[in-house]
C-alpha positions as CSV (number, residue, x, y, z in Angstrom):
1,X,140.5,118.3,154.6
2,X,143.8,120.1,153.6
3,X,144.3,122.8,151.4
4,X,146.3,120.4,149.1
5,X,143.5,117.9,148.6
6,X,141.1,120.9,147.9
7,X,142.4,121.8,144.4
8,X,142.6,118.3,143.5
9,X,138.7,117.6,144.0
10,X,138.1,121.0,142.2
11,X,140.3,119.9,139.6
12,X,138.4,116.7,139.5
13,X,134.8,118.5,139.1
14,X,136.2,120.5,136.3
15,X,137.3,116.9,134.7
16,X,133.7,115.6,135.2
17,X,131.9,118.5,133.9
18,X,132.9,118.0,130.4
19,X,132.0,114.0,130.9
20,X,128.7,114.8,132.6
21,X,127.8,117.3,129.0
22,X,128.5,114.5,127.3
23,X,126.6,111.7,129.2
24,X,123.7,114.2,129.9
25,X,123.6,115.0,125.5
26,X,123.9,111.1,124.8
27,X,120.9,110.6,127.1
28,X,118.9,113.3,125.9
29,X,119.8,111.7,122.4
30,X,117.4,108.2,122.6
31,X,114.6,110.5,123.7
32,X,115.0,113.2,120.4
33,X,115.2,109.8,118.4
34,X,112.3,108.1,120.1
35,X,109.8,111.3,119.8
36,X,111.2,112.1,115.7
37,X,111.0,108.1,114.9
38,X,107.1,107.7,116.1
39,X,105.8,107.7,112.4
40,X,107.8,105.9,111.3
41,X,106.4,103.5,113.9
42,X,102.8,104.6,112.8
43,X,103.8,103.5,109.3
44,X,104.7,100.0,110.1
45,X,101.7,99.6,111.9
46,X,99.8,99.8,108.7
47,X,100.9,96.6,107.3
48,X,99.8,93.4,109.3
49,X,103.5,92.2,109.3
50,X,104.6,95.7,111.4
51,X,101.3,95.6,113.3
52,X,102.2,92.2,114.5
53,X,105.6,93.0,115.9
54,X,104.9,96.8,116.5
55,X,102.3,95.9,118.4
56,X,104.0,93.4,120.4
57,X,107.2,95.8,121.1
58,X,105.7,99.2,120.5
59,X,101.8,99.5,121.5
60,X,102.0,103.3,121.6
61,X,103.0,103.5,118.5
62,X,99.8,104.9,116.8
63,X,99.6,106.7,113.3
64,X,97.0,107.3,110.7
65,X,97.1,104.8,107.5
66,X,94.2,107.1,105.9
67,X,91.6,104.6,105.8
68,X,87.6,105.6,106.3
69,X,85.9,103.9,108.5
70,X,82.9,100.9,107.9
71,X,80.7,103.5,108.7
72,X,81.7,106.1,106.1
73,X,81.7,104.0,102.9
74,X,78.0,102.5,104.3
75,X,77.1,105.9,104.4
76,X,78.8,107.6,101.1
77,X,77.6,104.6,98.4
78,X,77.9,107.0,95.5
79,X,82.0,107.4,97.0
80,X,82.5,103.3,96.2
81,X,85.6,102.9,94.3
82,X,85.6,100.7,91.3
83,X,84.5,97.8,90.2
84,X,82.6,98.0,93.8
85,X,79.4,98.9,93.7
86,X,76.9,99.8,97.1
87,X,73.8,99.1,95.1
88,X,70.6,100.6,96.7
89,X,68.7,101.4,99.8
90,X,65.1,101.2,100.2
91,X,63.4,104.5,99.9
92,X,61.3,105.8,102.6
93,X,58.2,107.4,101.8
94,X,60.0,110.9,102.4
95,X,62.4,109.6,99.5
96,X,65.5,109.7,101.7
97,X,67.3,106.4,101.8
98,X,66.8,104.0,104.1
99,X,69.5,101.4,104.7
100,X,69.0,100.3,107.9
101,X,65.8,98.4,107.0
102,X,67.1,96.7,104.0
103,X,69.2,96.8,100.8
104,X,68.6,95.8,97.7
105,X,70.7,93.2,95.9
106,X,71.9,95.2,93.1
107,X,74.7,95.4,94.9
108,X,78.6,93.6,94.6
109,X,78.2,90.6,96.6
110,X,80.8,88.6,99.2
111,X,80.8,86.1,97.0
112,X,81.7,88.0,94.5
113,X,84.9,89.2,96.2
114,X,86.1,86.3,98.6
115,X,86.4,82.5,98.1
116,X,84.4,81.7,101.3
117,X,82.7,84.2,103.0
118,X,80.2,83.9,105.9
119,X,77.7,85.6,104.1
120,X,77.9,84.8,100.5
121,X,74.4,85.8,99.2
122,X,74.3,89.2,100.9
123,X,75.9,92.3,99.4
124,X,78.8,94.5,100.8
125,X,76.6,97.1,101.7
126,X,74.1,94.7,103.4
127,X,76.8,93.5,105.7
128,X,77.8,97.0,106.6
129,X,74.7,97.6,107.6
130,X,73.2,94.0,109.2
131,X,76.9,93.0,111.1
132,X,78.1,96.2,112.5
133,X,81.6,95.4,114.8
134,X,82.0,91.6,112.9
135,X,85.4,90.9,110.8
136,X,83.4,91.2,107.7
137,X,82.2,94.8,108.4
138,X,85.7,96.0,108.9
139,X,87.4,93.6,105.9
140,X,85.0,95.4,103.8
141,X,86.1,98.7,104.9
142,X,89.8,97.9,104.3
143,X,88.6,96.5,100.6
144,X,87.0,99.8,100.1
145,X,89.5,101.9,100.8
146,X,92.8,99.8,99.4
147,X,89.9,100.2,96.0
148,X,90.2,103.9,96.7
149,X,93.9,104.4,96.3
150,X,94.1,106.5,99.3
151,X,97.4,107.4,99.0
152,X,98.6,106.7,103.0
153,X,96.4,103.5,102.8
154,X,99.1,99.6,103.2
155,X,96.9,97.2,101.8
156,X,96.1,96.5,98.8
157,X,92.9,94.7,97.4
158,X,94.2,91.4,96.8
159,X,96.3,91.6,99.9
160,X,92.8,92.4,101.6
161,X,90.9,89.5,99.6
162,X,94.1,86.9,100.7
163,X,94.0,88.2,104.5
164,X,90.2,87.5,104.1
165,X,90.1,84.1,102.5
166,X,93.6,83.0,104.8
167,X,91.0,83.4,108.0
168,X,88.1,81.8,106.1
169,X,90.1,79.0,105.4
170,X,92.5,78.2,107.6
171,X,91.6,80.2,110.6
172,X,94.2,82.4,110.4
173,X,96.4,84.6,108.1
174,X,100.3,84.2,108.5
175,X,102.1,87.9,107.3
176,X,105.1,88.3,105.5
177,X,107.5,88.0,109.2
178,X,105.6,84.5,109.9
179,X,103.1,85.7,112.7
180,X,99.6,84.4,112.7
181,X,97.0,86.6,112.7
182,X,93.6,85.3,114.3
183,X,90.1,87.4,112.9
184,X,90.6,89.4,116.4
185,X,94.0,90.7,115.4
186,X,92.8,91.4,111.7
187,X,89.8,93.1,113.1
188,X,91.6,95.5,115.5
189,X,94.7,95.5,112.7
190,X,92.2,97.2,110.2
191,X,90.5,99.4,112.9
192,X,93.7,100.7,113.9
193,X,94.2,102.1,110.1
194,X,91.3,104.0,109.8
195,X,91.8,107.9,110.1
């Protein structure tokens, strides 16, 4: 090299360095964004419309809707939210409640809620309790707590009772950006907005 080319290349590194702050901060940019955007990704998930496509573009994206799960509201009956109601367990001989070996039918039944449901003669708490892990055990949960008014919580009761009666009916509920949603995606939908 000659000392005249020297400068030059010096002179070029002291162009680039200014360019390379720049690129490096507009890189560092997406990843800020990306990290401070993540609930708002949670939030779309909550609604079956932003599950859907945030599920299909963003799995990762996980956030709380505020929703208890099946197994709270069959164990916190005196909790039900209006015009619900658990109805009661059977009493053991130690007077403590015993739900697992039957309800009694003083209780809101499915029929009472949805147009078709699988089990129309049992009661909401009976379900929780008989069909742990089935659609119906976690549809009942999101009834329960859209009833609630849980502040953080998407759906609302009769969005809960249409998503219900779509899959009853017609084997699957379209949301509002045209996807079907099969009872798997509902199920694991409503599971994903429990706390």
């Amino acid at each position: 090299m000659t000392d005249h080319q020297q400068p030059k290349s010096r002179q070029d590194k002291n162009i680039n360095k200014p360019r390379r702050r720049l690129l490096t901060g507009l890189s560092v940019s997406p990843i800020i964004m990306s990290l401070s955007s993540r609930p708002v990704l949670g939030a779309q998930n909550c609604a079956p419309s932003g599950f859907m496509s945030g599920n299909l573009s963003h799995p990762d994206a996980n956030g709380s809707c505020g929703g208890y799960s099946p197994g709270y509201w069959k164990t916190h009956q005196n909790s039900w939210p209006s015009p619900f109601s658990a109805g009661t367990c059977e009493t053991k001989n130690n007077g403590m409640p015993n739900c697992s070996a039957g309800v009694n039918s003083d209780g809101t039944k499915m029929s009472e809620v949805f147009s078709n449901p699988k089990y129309p003669d049992k009661t909401l708490l009976q379900v929780l309790w008989e069909h742990p892990g089935s659609l119906e055990f976690h549809v009942i949960a999101a009834l329960l707590n859209s009833a609630a008014n849980i502040g953080s919580y998407a759906l609302t009761t009769n969005e809960v009772k249409s998503i219900y009666n779509s899959i009853q009916q017609q084997g699957y509920y379209r949301t509002s950006n045209g996807i079907r949603m099969f009872a798997p995606d509902v199920r694991t939908f409503i599971e994903n907005t429990y706390h």
